[in-house]
Backbone as a printed PyTorch tensor [residue, N CA C, xyz], in Angstrom:
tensor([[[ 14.2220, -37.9990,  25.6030],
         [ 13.9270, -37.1800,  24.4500],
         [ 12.6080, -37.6040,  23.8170]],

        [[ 12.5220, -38.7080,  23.3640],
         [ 11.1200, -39.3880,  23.4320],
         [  9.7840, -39.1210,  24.0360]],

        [[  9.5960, -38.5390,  25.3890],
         [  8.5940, -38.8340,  25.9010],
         [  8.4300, -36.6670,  26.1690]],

        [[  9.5690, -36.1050,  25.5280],
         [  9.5070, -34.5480,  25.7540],
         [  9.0000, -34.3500,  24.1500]],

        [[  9.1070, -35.2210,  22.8910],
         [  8.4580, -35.3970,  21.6310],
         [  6.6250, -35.8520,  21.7910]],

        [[  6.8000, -36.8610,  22.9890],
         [  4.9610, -36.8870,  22.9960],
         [  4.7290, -36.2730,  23.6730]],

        [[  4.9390, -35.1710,  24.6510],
         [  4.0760, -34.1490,  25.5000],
         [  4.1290, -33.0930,  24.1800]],

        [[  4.9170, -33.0320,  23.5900],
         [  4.7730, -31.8150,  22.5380],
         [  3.2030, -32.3010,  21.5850]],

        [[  3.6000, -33.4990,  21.3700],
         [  2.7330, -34.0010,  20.3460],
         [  1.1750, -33.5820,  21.4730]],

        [[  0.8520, -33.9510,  22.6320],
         [ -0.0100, -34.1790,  22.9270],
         [ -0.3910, -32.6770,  23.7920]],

        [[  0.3790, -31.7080,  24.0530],
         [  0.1820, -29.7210,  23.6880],
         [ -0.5690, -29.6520,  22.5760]],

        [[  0.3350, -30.1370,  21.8540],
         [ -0.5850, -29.8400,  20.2760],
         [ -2.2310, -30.2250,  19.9540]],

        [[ -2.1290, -31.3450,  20.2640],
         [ -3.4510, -32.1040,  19.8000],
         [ -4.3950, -31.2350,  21.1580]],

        [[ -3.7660, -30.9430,  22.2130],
         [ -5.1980, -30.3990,  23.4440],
         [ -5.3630, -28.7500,  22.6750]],

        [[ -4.4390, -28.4550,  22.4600],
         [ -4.6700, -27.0520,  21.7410],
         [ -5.3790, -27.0170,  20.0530]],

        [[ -5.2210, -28.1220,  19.4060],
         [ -6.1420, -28.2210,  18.2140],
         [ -7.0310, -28.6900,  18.5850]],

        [[ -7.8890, -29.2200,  19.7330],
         [ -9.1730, -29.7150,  19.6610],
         [ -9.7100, -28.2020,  20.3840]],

        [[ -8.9140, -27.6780,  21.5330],
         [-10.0540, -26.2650,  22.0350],
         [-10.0020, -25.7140,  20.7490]],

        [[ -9.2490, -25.1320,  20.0440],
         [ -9.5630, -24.4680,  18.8810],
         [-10.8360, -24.7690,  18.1000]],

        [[-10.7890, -26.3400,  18.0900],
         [-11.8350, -26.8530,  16.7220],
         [-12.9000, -26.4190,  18.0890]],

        [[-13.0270, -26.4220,  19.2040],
         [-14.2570, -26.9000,  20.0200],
         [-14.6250, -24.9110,  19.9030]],

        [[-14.3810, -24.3560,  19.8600],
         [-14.1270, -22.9150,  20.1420],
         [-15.8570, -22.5510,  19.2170]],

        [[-16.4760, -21.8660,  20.3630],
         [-17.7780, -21.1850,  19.9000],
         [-17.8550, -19.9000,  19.9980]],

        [[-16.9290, -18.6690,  19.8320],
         [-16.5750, -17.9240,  20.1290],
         [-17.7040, -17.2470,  18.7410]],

        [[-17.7060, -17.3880,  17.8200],
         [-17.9030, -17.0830,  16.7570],
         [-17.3910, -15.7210,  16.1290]],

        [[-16.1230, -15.7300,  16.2050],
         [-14.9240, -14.3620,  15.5220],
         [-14.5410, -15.3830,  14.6310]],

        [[-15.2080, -15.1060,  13.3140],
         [-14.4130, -15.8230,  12.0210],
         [-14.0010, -14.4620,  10.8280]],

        [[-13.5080, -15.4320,   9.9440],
         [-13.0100, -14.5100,   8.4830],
         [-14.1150, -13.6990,   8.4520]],

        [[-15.6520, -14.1100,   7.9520],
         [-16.2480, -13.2610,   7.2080],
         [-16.5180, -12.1470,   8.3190]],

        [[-16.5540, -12.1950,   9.7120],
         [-16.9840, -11.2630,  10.4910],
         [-15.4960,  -9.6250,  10.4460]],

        [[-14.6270, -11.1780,  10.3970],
         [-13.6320,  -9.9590,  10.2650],
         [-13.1280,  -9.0650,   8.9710]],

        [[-13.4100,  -9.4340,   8.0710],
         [-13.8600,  -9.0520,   6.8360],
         [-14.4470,  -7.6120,   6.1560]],

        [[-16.0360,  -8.3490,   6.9210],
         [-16.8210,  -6.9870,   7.3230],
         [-16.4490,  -5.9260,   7.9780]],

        [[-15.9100,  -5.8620,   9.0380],
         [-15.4850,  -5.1030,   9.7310],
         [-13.8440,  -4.7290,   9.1610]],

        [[-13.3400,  -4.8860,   8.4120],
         [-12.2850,  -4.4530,   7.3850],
         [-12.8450,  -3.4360,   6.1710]],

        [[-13.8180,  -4.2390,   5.6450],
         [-14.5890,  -3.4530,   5.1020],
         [-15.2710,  -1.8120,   5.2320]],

        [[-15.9050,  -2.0900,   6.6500],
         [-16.5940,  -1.3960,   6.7770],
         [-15.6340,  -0.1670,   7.3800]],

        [[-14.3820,  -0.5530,   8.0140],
         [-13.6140,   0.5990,   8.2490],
         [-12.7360,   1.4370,   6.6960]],

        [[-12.6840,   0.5400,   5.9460],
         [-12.5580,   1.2330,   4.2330],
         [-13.9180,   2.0270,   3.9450]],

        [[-14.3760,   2.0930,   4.1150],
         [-15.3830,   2.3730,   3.4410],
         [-15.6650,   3.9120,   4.1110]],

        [[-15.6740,   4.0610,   5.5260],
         [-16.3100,   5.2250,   6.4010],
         [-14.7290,   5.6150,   6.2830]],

        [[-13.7350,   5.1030,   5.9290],
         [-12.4850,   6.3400,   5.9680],
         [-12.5690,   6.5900,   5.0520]],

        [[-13.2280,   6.3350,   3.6360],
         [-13.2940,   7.2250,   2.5480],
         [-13.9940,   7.9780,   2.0590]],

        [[-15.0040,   7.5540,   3.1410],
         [-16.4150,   8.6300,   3.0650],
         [-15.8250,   9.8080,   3.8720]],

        [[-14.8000,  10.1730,   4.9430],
         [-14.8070,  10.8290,   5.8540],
         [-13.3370,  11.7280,   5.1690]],

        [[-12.4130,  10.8250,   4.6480],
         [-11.3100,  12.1420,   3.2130],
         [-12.0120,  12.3700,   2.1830]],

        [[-13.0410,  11.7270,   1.7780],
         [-13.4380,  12.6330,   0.5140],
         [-14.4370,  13.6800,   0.9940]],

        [[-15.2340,  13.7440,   2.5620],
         [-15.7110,  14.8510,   2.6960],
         [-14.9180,  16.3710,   3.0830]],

        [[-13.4710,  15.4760,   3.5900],
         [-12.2030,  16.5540,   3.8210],
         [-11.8340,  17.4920,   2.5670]],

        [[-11.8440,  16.4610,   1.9800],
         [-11.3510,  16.9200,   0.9940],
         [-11.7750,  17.8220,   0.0190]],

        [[-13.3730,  17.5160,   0.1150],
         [-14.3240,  18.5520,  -0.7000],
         [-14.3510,  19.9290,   0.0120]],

        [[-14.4480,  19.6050,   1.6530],
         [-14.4240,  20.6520,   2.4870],
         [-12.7450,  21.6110,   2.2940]],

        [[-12.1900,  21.2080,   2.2120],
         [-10.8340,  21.6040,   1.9900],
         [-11.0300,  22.5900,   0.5780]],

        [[-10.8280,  21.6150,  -0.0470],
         [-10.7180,  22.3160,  -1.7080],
         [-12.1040,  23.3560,  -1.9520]],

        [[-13.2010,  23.4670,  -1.6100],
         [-14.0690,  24.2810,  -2.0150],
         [-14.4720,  25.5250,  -0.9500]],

        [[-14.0470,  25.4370,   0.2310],
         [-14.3460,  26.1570,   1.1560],
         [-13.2900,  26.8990,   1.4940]],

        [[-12.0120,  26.0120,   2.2700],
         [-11.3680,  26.1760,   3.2790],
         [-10.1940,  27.0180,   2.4870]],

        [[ -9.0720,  26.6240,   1.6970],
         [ -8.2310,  27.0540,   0.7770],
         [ -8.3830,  28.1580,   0.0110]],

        [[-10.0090,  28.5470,  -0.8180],
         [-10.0780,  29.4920,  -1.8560],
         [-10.2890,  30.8270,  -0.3870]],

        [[-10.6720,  30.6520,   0.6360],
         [-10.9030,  31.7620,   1.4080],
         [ -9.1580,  32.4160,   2.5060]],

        [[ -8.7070,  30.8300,   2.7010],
         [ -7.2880,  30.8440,   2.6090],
         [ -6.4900,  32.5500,   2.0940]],

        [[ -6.6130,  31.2810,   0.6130],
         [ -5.3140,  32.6220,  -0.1030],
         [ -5.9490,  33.4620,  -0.4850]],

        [[ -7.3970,  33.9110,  -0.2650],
         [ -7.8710,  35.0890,  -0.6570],
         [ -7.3630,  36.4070,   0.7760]],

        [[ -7.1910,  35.5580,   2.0800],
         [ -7.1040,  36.3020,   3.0290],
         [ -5.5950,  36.6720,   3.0850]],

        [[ -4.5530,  35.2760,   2.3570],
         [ -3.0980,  35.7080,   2.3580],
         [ -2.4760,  36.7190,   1.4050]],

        [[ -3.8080,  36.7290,   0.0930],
         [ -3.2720,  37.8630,  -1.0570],
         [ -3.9860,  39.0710,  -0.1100]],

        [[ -4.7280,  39.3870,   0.5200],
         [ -5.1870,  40.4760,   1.2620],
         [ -4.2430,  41.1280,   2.4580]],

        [[ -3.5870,  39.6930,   3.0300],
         [ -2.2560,  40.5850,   3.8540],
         [ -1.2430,  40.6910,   3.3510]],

        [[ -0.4350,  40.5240,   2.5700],
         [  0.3000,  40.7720,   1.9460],
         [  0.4230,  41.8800,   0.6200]],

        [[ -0.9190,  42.3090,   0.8760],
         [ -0.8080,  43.4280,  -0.5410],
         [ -1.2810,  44.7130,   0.2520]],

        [[ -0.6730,  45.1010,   1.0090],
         [ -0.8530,  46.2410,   1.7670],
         [ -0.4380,  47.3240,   1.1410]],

        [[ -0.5870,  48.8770,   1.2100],
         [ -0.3930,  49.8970,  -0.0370],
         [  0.1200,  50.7620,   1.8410]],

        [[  1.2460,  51.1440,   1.8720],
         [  1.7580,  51.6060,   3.3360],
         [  2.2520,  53.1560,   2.7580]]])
């Protein structure tokens, strides 16, 4: 039981030194940014929906649904 406690111990320590040795350079602030930057272009991209929606798309909408529906037969 002892010696299945220091191979654990010594998994550990080879896996915390590649970590510390790791030049990968994917840290917080990179990922961050890129959190960021996907907030940012999804709200640029519903509030252009949305303008497009509400000022265009809808008022021509129910102007075309009060037009079929008010038929004189």
């Amino acid at each position: 039981m002892k010696q299945w406690f220091k191979k654990q111990a010594v998994k550990a320590m080879v896996k915390w030194t590649q970590s510390m040795n790791n030049q990968r350079g994917e840290g917080f602030v990179d990922t961050a940014v890129k959190i960021l930057m996907a907030v940012v272009i999804g709200a640029l991209v519903l509030a252009g929906l949305y303008l497009l929606f509400g000022e265009t798309i809808l008022p021509t909408l129910t102007q075309r649904i009060r037009e079929m529906f008010n038929y004189r037969g």
